[in-house]
PyMOL Python script that loads the backbone (N, CA, C, O; Angstrom):
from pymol import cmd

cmd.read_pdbstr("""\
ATOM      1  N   UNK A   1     145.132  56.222 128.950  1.00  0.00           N
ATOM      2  CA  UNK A   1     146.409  56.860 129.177  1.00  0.00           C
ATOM      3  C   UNK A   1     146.422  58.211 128.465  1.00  0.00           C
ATOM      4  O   UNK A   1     146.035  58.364 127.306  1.00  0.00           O
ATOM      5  N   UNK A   2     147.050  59.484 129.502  1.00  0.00           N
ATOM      6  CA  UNK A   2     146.616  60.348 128.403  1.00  0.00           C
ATOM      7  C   UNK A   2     148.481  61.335 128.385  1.00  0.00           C
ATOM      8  O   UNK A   2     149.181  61.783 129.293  1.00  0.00           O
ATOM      9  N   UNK A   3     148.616  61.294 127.049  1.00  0.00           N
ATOM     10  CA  UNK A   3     149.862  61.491 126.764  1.00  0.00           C
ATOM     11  C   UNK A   3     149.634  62.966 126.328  1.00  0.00           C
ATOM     12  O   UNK A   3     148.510  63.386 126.053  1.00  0.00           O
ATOM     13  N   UNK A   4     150.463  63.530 126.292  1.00  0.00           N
ATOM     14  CA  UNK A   4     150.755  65.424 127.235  1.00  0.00           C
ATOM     15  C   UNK A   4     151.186  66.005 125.314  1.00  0.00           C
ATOM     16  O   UNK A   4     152.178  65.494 124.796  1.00  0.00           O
ATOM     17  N   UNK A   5     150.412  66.951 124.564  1.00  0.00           N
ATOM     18  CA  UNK A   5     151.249  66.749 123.083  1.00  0.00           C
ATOM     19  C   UNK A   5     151.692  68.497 123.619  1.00  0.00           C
ATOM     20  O   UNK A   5     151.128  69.288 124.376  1.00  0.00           O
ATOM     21  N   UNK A   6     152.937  68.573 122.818  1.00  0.00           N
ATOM     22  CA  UNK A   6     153.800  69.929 122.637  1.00  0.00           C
ATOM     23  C   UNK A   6     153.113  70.438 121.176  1.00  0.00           C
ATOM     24  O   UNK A   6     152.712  69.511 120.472  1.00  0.00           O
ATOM     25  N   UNK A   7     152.948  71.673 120.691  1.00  0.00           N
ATOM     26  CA  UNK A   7     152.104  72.170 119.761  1.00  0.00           C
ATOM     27  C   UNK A   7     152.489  73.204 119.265  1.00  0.00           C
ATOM     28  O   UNK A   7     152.420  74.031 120.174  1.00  0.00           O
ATOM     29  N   UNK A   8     152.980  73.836 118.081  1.00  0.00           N
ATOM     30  CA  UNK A   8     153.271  75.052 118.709  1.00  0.00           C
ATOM     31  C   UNK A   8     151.932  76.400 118.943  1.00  0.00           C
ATOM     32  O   UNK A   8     150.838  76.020 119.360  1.00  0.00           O
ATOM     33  N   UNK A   9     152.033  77.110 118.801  1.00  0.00           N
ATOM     34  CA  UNK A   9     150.877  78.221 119.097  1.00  0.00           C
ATOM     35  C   UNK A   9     151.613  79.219 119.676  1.00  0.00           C
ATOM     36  O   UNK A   9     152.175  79.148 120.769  1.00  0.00           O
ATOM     37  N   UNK A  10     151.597  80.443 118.690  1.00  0.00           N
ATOM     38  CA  UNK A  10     152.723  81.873 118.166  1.00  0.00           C
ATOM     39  C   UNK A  10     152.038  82.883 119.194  1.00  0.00           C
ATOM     40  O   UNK A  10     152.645  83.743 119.832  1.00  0.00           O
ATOM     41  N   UNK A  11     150.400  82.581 119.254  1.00  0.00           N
ATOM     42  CA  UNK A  11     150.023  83.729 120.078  1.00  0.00           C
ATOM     43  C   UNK A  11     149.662  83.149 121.503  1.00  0.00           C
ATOM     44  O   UNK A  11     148.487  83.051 121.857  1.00  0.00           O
ATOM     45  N   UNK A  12     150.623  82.801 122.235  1.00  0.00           N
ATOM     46  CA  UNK A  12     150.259  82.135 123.400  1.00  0.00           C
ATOM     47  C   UNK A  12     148.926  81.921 123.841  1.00  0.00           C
ATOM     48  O   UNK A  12     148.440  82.455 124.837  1.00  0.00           O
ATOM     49  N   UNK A  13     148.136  80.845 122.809  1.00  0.00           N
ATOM     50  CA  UNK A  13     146.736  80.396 123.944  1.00  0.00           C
ATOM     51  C   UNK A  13     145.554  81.164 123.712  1.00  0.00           C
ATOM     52  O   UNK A  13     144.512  80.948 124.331  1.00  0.00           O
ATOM     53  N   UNK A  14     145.726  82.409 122.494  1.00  0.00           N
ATOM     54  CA  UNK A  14     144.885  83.239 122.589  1.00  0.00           C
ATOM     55  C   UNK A  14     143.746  83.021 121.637  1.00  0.00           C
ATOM     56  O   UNK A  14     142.651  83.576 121.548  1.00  0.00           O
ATOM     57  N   UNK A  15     144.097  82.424 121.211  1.00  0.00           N
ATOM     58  CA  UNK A  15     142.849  81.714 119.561  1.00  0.00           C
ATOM     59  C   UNK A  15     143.181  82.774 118.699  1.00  0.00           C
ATOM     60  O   UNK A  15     142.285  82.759 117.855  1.00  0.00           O
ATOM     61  N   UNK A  16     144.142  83.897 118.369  1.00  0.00           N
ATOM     62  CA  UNK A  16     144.323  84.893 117.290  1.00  0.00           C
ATOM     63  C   UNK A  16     144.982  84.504 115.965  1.00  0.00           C
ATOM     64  O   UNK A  16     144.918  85.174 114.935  1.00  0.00           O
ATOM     65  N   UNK A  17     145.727  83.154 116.140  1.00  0.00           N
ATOM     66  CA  UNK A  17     146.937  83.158 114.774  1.00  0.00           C
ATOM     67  C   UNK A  17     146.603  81.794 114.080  1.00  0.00           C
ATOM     68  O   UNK A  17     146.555  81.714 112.853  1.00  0.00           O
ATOM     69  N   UNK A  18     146.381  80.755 114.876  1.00  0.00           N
ATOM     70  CA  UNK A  18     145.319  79.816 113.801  1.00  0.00           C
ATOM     71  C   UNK A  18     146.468  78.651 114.068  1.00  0.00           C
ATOM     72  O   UNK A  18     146.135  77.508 113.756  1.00  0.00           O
ATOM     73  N   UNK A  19     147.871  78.857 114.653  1.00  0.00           N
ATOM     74  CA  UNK A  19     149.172  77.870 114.293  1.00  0.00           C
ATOM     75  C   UNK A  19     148.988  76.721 114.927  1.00  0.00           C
ATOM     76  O   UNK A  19     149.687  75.742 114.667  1.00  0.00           O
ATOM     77  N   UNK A  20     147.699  76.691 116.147  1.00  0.00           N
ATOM     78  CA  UNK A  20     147.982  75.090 116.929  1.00  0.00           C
ATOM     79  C   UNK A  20     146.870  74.847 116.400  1.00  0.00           C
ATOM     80  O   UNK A  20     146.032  75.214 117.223  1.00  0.00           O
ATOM     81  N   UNK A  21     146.205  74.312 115.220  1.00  0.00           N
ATOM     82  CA  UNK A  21     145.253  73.505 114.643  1.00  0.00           C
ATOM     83  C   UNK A  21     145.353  72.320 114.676  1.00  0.00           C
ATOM     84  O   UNK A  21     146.334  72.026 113.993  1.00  0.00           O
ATOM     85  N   UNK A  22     144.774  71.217 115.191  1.00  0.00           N
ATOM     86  CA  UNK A  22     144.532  70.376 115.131  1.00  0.00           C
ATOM     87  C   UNK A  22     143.040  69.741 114.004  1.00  0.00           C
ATOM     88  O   UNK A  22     142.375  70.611 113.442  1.00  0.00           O
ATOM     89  N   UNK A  23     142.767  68.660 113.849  1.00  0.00           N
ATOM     90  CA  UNK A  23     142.168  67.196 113.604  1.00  0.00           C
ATOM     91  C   UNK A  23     141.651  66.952 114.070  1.00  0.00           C
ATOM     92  O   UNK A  23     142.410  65.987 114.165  1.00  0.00           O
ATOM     93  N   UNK A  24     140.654  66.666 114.858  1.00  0.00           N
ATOM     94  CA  UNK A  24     139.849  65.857 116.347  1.00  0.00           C
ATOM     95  C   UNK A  24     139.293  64.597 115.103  1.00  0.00           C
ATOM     96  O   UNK A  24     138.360  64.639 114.302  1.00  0.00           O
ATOM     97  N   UNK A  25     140.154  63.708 115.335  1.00  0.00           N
ATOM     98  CA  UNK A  25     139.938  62.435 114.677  1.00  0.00           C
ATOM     99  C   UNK A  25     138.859  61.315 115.115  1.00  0.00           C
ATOM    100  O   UNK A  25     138.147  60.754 114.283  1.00  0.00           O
ATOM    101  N   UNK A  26     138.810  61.064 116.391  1.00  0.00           N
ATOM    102  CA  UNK A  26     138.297  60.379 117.137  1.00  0.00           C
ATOM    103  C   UNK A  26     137.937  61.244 118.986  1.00  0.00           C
ATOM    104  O   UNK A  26     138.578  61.663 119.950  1.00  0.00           O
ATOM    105  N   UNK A  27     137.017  61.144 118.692  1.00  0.00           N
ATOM    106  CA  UNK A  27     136.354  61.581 120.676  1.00  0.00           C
ATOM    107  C   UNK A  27     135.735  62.799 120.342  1.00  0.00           C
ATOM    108  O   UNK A  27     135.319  63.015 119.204  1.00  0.00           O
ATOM    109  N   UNK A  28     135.631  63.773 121.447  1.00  0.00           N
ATOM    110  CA  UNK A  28     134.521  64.902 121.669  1.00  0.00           C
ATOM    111  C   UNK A  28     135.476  65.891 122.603  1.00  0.00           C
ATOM    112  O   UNK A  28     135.929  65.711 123.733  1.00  0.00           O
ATOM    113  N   UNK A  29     135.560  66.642 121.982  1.00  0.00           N
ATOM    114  CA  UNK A  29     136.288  67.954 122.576  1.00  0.00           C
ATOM    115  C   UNK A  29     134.886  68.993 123.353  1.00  0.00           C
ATOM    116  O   UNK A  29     133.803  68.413 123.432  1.00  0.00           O
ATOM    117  N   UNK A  30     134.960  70.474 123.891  1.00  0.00           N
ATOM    118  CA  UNK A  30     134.098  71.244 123.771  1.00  0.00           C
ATOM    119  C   UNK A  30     133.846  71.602 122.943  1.00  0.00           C
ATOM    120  O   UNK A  30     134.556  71.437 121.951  1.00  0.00           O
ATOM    121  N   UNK A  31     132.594  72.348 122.903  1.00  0.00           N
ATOM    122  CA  UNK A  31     132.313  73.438 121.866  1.00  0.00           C
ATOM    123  C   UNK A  31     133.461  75.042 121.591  1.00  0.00           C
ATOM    124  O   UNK A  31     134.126  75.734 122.361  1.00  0.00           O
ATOM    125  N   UNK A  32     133.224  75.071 120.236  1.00  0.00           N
ATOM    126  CA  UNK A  32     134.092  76.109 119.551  1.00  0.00           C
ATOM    127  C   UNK A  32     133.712  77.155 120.321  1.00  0.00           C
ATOM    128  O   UNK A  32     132.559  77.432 120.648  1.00  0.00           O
ATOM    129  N   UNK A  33     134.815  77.794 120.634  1.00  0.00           N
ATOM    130  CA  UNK A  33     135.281  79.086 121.422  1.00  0.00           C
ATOM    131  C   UNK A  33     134.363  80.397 120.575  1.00  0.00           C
ATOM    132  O   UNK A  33     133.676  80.019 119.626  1.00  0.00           O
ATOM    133  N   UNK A  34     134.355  81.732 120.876  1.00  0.00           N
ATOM    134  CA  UNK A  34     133.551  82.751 120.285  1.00  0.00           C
ATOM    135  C   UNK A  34     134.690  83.378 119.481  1.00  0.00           C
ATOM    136  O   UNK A  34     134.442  83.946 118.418  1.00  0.00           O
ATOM    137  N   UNK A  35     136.231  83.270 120.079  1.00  0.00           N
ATOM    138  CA  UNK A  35     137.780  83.349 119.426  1.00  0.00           C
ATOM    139  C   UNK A  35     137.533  82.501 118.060  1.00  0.00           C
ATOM    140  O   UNK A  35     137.316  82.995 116.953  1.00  0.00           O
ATOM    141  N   UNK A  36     137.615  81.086 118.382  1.00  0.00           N
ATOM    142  CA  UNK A  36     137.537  79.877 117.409  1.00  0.00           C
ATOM    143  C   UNK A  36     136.413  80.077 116.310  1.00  0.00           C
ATOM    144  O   UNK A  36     136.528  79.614 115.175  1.00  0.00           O
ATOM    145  N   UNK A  37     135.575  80.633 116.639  1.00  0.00           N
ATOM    146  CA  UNK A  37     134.399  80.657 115.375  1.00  0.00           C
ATOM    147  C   UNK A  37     134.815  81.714 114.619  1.00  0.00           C
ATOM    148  O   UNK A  37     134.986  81.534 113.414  1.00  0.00           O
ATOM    149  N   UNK A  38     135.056  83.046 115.230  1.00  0.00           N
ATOM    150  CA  UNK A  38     135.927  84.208 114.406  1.00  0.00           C
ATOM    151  C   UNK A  38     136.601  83.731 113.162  1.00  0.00           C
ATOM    152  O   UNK A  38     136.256  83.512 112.001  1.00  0.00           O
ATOM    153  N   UNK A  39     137.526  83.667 113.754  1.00  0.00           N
ATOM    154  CA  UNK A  39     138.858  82.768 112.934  1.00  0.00           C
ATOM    155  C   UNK A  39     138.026  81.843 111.967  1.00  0.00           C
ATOM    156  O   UNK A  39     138.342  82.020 110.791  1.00  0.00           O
ATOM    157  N   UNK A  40     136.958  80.821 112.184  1.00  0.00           N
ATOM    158  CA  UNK A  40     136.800  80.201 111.139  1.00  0.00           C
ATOM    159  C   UNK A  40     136.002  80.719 110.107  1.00  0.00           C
ATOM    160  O   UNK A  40     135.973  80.151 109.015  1.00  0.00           O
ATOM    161  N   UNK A  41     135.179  82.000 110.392  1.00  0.00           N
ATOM    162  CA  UNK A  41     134.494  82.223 109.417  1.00  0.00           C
ATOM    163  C   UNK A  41     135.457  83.401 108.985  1.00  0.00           C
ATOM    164  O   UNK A  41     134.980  83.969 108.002  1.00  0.00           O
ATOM    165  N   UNK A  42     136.776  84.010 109.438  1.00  0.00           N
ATOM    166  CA  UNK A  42     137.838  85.058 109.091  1.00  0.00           C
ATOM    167  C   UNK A  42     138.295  84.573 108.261  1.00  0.00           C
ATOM    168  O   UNK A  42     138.398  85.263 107.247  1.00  0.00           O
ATOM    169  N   UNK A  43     138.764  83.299 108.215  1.00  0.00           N
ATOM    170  CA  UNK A  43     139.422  82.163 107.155  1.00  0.00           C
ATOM    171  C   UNK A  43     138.957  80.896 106.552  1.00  0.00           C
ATOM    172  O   UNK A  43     139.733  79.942 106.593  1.00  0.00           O
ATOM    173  N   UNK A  44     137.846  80.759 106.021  1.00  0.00           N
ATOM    174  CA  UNK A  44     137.584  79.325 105.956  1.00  0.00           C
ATOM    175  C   UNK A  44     138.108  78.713 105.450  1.00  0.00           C
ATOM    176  O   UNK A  44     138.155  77.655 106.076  1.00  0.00           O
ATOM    177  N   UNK A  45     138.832  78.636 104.239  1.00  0.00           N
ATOM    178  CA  UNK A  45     139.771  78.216 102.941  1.00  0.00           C
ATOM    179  C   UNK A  45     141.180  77.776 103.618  1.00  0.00           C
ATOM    180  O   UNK A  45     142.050  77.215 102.951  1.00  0.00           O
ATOM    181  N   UNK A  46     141.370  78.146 105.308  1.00  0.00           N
ATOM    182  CA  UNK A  46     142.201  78.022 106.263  1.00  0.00           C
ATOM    183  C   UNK A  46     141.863  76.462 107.135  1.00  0.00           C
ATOM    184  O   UNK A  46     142.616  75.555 107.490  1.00  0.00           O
ATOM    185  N   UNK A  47     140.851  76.599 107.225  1.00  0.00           N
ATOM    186  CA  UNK A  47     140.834  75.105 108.414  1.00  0.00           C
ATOM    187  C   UNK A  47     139.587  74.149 107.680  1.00  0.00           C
ATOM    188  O   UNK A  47     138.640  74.592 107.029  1.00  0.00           O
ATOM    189  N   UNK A  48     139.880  72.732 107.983  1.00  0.00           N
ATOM    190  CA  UNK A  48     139.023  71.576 107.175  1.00  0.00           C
ATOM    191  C   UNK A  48     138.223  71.267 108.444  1.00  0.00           C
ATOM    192  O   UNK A  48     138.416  71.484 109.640  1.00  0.00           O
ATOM    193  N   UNK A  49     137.050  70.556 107.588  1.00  0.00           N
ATOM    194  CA  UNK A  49     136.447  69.540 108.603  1.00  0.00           C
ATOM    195  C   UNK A  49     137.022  69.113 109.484  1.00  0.00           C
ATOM    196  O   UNK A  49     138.116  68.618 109.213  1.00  0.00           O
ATOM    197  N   UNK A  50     136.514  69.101 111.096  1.00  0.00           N
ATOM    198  CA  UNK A  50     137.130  68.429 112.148  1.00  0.00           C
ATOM    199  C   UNK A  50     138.024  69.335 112.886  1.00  0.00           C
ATOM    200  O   UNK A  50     138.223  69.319 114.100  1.00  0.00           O
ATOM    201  N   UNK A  51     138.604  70.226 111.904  1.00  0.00           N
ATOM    202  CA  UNK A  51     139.867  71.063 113.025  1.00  0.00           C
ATOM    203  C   UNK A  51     139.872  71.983 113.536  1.00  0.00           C
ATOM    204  O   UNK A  51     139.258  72.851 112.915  1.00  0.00           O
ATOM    205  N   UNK A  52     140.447  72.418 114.794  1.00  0.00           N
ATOM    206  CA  UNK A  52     140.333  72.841 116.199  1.00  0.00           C
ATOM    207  C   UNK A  52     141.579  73.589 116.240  1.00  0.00           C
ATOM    208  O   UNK A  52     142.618  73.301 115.646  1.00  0.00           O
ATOM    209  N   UNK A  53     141.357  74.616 117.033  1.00  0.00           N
ATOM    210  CA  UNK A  53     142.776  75.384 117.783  1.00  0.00           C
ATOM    211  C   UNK A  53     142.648  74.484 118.906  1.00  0.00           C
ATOM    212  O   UNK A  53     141.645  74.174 119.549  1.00  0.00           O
ATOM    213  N   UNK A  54     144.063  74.061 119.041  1.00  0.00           N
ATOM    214  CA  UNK A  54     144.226  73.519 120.144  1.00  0.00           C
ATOM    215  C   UNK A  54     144.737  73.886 121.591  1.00  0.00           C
ATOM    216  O   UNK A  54     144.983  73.122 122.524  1.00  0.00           O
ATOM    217  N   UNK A  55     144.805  74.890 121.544  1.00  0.00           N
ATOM    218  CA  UNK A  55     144.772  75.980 123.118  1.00  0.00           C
ATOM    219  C   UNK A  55     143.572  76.323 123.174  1.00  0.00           C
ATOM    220  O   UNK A  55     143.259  77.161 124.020  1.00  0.00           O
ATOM    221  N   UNK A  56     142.478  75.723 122.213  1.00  0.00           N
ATOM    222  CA  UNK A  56     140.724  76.412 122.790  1.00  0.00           C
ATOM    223  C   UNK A  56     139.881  74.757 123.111  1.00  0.00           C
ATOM    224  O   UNK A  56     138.959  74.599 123.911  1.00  0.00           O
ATOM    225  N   UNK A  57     140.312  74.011 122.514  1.00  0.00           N
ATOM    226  CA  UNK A  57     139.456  72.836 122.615  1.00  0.00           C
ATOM    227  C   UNK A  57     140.318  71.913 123.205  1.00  0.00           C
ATOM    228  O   UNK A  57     141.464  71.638 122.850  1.00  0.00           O
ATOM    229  N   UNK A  58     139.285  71.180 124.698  1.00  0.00           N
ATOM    230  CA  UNK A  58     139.445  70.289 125.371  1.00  0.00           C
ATOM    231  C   UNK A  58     138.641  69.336 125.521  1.00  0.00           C
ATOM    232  O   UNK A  58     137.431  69.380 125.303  1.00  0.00           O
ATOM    233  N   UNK A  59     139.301  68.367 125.925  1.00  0.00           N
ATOM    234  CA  UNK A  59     139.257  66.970 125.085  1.00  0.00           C
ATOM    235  C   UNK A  59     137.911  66.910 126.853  1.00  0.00           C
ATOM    236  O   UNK A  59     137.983  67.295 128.020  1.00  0.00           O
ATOM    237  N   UNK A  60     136.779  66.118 125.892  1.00  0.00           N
ATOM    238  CA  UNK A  60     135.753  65.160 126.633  1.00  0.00           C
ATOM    239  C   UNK A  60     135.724  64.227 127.255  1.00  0.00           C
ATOM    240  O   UNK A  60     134.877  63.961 128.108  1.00  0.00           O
ATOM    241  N   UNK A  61     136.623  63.587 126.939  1.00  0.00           N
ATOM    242  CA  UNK A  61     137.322  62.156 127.357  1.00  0.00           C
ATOM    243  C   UNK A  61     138.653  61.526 126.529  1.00  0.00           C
ATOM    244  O   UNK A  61     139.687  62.170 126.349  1.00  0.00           O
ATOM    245  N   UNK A  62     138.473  60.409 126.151  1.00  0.00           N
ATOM    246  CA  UNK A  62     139.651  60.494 125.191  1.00  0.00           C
ATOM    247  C   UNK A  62     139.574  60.387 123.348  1.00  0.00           C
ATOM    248  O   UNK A  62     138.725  59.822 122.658  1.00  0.00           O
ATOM    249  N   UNK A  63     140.737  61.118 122.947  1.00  0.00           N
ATOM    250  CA  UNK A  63     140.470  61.683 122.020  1.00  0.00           C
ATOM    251  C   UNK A  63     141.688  61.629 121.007  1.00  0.00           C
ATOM    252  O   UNK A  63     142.738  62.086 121.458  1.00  0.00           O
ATOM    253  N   UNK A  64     141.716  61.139 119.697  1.00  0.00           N
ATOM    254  CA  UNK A  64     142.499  60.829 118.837  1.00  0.00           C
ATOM    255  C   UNK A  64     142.625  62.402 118.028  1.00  0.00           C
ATOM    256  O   UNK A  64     141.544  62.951 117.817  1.00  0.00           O
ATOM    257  N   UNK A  65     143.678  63.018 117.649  1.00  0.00           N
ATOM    258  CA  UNK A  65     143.988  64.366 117.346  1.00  0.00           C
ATOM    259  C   UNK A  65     145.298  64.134 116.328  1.00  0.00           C
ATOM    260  O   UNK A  65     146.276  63.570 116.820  1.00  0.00           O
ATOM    261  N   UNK A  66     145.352  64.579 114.824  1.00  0.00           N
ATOM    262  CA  UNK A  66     145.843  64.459 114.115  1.00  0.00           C
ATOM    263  C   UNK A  66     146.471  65.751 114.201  1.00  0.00           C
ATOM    264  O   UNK A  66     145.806  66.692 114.634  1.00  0.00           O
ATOM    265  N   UNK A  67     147.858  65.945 113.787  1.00  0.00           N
ATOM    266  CA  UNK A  67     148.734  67.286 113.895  1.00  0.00           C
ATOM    267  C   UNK A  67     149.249  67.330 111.838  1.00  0.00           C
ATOM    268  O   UNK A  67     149.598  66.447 111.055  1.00  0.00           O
ATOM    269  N   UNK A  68     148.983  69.139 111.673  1.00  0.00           N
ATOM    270  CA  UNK A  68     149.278  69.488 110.514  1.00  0.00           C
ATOM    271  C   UNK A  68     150.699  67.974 109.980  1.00  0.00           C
ATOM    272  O   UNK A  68     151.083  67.006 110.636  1.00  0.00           O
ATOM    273  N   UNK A  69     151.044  68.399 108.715  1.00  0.00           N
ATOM    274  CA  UNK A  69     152.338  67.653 108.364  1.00  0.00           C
ATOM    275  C   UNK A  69     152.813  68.572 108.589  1.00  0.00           C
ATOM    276  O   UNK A  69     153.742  68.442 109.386  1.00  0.00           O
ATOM    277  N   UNK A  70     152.521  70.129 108.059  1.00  0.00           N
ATOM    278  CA  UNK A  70     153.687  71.086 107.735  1.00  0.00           C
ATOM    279  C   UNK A  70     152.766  72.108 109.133  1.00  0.00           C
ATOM    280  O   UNK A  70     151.634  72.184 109.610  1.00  0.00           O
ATOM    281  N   UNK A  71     153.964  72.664 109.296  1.00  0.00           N
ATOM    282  CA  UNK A  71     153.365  73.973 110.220  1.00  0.00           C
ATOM    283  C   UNK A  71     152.530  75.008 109.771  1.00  0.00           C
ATOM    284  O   UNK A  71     152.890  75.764 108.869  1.00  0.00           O
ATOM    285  N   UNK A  72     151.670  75.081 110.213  1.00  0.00           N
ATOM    286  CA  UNK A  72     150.694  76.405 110.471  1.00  0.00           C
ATOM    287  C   UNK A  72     150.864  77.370 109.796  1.00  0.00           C
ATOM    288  O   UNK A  72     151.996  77.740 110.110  1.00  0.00           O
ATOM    289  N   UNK A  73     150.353  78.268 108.809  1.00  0.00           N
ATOM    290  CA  UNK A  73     150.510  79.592 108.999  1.00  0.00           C
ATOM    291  C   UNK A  73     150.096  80.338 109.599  1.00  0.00           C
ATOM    292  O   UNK A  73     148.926  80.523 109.264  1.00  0.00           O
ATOM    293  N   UNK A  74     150.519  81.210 110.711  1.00  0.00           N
ATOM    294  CA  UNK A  74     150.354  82.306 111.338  1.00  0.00           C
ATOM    295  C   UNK A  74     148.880  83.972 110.307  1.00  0.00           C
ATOM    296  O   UNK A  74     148.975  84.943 109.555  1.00  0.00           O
ATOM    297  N   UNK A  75     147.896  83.256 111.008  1.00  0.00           N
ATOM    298  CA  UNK A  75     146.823  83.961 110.222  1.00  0.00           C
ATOM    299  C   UNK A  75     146.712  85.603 110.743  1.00  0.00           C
ATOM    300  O   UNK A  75     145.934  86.429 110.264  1.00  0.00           O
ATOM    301  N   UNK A  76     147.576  85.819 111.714  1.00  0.00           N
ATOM    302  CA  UNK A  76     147.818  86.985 112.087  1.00  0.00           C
ATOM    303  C   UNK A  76     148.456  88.449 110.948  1.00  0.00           C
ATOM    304  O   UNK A  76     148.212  89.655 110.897  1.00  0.00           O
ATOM    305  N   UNK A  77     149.388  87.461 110.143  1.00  0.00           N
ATOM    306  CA  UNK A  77     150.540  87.767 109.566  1.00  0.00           C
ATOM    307  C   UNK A  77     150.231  87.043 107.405  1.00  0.00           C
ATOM    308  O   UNK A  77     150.736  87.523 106.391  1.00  0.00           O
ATOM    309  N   UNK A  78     149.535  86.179 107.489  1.00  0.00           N
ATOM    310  CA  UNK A  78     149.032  85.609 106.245  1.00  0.00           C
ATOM    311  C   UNK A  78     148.612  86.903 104.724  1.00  0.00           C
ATOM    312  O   UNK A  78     147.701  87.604 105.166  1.00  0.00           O
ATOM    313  N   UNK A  79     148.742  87.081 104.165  1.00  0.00           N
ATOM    314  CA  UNK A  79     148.677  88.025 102.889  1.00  0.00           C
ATOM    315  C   UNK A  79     148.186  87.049 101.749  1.00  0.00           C
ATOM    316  O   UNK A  79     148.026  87.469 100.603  1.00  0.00           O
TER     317      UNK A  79
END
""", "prot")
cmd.dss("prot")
cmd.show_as("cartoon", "prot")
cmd.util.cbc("prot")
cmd.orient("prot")
C-alpha cells in the first residue's frame, strides 16, 4: 500500500534548501542526485546517515522514511 506523504520543501523540488530531508529507514530509493551530493558535501554537519531530499529520491519499491521531529532549516538562508 503506498500512502502519498505531504513534506514541506521551500524551494519547490529543486534540491537547493535542504527542508524536505528525509530518513530512508527501510527499502532502496535511487541514487543521490548531482543537486543532492552538492548540498551534502555544502553541508555535512547538516544531514545524517541515511538522509535524502525528498523531492530528489524515489522510492525502489517500498520504503520506510522517517520525517525530521522539528522542521528543516532552509540551507539557502542558514548563517
Amino acid at each position: 500500500m503506498m500512502e502519498e506523504l505531504q513534506h514541506a520543501q521551500r524551494c519547490g523540488g529543486c534540491a537547493e534548501c535542504g527542508t524536505c530531508r528525509v530518513r530512508v529507514v527501510a527499502g532502496k530509493c535511487t541514487h543521490p542526485t548531482h543537486e543532492e551530493l552538492e548540498l551534502f558535501e555544502m553541508y555535512p554537519e547538516q544531514f545524517g546517515d541515511g538522509e535524502r531530499l525528498g523531492c530528489q529520491a524515489r522510492p525502489l519499491g517500498d520504503c520506510i522514511l522517517e520525517l525530521p521531529e522539528n522542521e528543516s532549516v532552509d540551507l539557502r538562508f542558514d548563517e
